[in-house]
C-alpha positions as CSV (number, residue, x, y, z in Angstrom):
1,X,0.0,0.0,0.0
2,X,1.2,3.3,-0.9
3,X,2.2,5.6,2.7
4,X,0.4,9.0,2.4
5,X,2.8,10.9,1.9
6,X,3.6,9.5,-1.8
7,X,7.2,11.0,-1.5
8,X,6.2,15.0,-0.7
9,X,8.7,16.6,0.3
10,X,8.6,18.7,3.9
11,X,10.9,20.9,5.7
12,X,11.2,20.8,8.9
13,X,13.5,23.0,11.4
14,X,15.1,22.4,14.4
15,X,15.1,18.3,13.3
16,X,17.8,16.6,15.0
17,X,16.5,16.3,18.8
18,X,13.5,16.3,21.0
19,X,9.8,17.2,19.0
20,X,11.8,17.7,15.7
21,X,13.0,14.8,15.4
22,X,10.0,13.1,16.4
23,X,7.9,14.9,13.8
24,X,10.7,14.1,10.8
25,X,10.5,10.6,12.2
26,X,6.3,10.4,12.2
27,X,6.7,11.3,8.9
28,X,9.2,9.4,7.3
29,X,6.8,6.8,8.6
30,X,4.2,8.0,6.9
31,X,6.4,8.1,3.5
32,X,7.3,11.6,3.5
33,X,11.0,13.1,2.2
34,X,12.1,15.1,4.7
35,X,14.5,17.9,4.6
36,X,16.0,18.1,8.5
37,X,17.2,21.9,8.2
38,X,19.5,22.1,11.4
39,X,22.4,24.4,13.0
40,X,25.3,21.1,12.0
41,X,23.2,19.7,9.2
42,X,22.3,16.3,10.8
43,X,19.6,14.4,10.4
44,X,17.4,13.2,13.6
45,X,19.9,12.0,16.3
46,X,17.4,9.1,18.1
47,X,16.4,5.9,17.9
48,X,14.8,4.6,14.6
49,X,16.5,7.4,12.4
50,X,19.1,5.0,11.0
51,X,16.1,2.7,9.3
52,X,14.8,5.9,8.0
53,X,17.8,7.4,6.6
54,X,17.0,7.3,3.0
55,X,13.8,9.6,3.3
56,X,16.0,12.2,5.2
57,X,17.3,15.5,2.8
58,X,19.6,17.1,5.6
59,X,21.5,20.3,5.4
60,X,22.5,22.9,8.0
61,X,20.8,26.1,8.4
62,X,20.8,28.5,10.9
63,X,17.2,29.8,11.7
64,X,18.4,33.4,12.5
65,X,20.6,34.1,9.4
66,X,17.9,34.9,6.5
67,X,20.8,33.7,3.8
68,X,21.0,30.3,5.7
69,X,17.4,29.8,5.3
70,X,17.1,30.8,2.1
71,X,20.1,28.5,0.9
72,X,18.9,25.8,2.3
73,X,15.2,25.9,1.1
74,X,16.8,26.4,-2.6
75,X,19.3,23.5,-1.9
76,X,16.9,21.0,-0.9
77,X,14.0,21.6,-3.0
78,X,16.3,21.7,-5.9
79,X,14.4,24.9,-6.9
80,X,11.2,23.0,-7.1
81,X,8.1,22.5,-5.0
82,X,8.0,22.3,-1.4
83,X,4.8,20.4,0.1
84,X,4.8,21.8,3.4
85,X,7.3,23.7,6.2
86,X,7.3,22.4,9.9
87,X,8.8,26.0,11.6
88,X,9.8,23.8,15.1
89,X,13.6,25.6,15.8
90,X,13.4,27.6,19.2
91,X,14.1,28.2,22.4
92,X,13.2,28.6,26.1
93,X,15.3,31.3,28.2
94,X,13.6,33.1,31.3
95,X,14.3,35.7,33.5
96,X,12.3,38.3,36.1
97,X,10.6,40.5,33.8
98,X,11.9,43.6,35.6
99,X,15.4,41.9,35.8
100,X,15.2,40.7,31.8
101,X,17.7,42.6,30.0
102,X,16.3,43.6,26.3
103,X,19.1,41.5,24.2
104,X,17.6,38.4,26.0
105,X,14.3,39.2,25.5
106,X,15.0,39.9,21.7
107,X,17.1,36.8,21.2
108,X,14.0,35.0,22.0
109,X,11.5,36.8,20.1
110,X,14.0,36.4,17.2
111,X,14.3,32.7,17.0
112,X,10.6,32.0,18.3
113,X,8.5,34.4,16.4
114,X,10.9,36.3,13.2
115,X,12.4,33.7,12.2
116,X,9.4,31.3,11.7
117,X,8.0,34.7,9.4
118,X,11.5,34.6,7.8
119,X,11.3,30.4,7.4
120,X,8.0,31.0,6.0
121,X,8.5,33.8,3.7
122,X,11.3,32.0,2.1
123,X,9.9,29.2,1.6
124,X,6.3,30.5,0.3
125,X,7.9,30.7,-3.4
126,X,8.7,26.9,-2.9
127,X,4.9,26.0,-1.8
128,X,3.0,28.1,-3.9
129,X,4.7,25.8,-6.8
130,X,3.4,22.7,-4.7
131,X,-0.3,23.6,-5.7
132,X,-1.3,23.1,-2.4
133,X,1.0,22.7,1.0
134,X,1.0,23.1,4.8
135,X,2.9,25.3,7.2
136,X,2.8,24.4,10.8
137,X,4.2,26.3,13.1
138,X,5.2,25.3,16.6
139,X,3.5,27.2,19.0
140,X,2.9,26.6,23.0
141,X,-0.2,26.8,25.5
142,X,2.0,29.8,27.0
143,X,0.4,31.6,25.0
144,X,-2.6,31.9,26.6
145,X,-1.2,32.1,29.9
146,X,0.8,34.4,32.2
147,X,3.5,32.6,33.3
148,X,6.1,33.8,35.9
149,X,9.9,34.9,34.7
150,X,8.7,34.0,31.2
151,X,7.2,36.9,29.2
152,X,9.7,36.6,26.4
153,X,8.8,33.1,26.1
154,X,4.9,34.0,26.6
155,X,5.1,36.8,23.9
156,X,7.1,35.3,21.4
157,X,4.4,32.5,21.0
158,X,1.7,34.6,20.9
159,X,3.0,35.7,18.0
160,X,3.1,32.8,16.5
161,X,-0.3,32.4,16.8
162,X,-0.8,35.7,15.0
163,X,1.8,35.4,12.0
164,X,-0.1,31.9,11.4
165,X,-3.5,33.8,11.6
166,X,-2.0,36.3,9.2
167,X,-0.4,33.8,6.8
168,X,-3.5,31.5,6.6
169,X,-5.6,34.0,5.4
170,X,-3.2,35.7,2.9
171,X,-2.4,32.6,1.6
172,X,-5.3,30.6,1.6
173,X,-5.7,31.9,-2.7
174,X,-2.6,29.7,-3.1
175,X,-3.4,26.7,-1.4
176,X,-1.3,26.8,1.4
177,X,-2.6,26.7,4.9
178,X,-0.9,27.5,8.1
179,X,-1.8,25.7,11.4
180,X,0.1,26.7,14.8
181,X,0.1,23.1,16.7
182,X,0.6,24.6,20.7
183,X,1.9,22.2,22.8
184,X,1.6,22.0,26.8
185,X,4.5,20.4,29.1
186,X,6.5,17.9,27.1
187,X,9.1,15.5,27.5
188,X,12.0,15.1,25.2
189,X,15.5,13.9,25.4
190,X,16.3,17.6,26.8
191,X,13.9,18.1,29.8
192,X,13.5,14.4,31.0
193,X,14.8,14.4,34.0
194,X,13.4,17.8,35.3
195,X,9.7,16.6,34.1
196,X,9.5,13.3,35.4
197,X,10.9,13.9,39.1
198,X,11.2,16.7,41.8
199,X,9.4,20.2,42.0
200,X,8.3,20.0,37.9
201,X,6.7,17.0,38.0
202,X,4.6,17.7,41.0
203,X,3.6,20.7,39.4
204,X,2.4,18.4,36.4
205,X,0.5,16.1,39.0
206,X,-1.8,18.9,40.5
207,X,-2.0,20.8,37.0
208,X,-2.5,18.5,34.2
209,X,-5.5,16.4,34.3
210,X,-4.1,13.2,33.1
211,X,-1.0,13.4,36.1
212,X,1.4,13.2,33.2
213,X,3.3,15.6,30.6
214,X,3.4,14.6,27.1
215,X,5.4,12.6,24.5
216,X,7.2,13.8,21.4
217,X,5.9,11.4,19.7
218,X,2.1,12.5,20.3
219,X,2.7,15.9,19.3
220,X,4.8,14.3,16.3
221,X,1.5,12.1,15.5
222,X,-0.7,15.4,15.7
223,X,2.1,17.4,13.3
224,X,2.0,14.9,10.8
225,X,-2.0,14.2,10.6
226,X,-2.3,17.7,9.5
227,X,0.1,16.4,6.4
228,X,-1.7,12.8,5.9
229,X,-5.1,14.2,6.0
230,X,-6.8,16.3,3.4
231,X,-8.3,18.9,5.2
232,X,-8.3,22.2,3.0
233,X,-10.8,23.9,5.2
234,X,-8.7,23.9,8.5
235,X,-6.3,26.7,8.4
236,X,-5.4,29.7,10.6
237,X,-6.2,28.0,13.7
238,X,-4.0,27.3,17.0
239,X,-4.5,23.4,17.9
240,X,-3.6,22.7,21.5
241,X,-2.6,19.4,22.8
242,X,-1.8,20.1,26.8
243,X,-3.6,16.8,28.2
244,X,-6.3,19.1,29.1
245,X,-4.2,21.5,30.9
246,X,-5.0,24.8,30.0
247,X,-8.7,24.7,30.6
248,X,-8.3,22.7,33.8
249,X,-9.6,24.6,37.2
């Protein structure tokens, strides 16, 4: 039987560890190519990536240098079509907001909010081609939240949920849609140990519903449904998979 991905090609940042890799994993399974853009050019670095190896593209790229991006989008689409972009590169620094110096607070906004517009921009010549393709964008449930020592972090997601609101409905003549997937607490190769024991974790027990954080993999399963599926009409819209934790009370 044919996978459903029938050899499209997608992008996807920030590929080598944690929900990145899962995501290029999920859909290699799902018989996807897919191009791993990261800071040294590997592929995913877990278990199961070595089977999967032929249906990885990988080539470095630097999410904050506009000229990396753009090089790599040319070099692995060949100057072609690209089928969707995965924007999942960022990070997570916090401070006391009345403590948080400004370059910190801008080197966050910069790789969590400009530089998915600058991934998508880039590669929007690349997926108009494609006669139909998906951007998802990896938001966070902080974004609907006030969260202590974490404004920059709070903000720049926020905006991700706009620039996918923006791009959806801009787009949305060419056949692309956007979708900002928003993920709650979960575990990857990084956090482990800070999730699954001491002050963390019982945080997650009273918080989260379910009394546990998340897997990669699920939010890997819910990134690449929005490629396996046909679902024109959904676009624009911030998905959040928290176990239940943001509307909890």
């Amino acid at each position: 039987m044919t996978a459903p991905g029938q050899d499209r090609l997608v992008a996807v940042t920030g590929a080598s560890r944690g929900i990145g890799a899962a995501i290029a994993l999920e859909l290699a399974r799902r018989g996807f190519r897919v191009a791993c853009l990261t800071r040294k050019g590997a592929g995913p670095q877990v278990a199961g990536a070595s089977a999967l190896a032929a249906s990885f593209v990988n080539h470095a790229c630097d999410v904050n240098d506009e000229a990396s991006v753009r090089a790599a989008l040319e070099a692995v689409t060949a100057g072609g079509v690209l089928h969707g972009l995965v924007n999942n590169a960022g990070i997570h620094l916090d401070a006391p907001s009345h403590e948080m110096d400004t370059a910190l607070y801008e080197r966050v906004m910069q790789t969590n909010a400009t530089a998915v517009f600058t991934a998508c921009r880039e590669a929007y010549p690349y997926l108009a081609r494609a006669g139909g393709a998906t951007v998802v964008n990896i938001g966070s449930f902080f974004d609907k939240v006030g969260v202590k020592r974490n404004l920059a972090y709070c903000a720049s997601k926020a905006a991700v949920g706009a620039i996918t609101r923006c791009l959806a409905v801009e787009w949305a003549s060419k056949g692309i849609r956007v979708i900002d997937i928003a993920p709650g607490y979960v575990v990857t190769d990084l956090n482990r140990e800070s999730l699954e024991r001491g002050p963390v974790r019982e945080y997650i027990d009273k918080r989260i519903p379910g009394r546990r954080p998340g897997t990669a993999e699920e939010i890997a399963k819910l990134v690449a449904a929005m490629y396996s599926e046909d679902i024109p009409f959904l676009t624009g819209e911030t998905i959040y998979i928290d176990g239940g934790q943001g509307m909890a009370h």
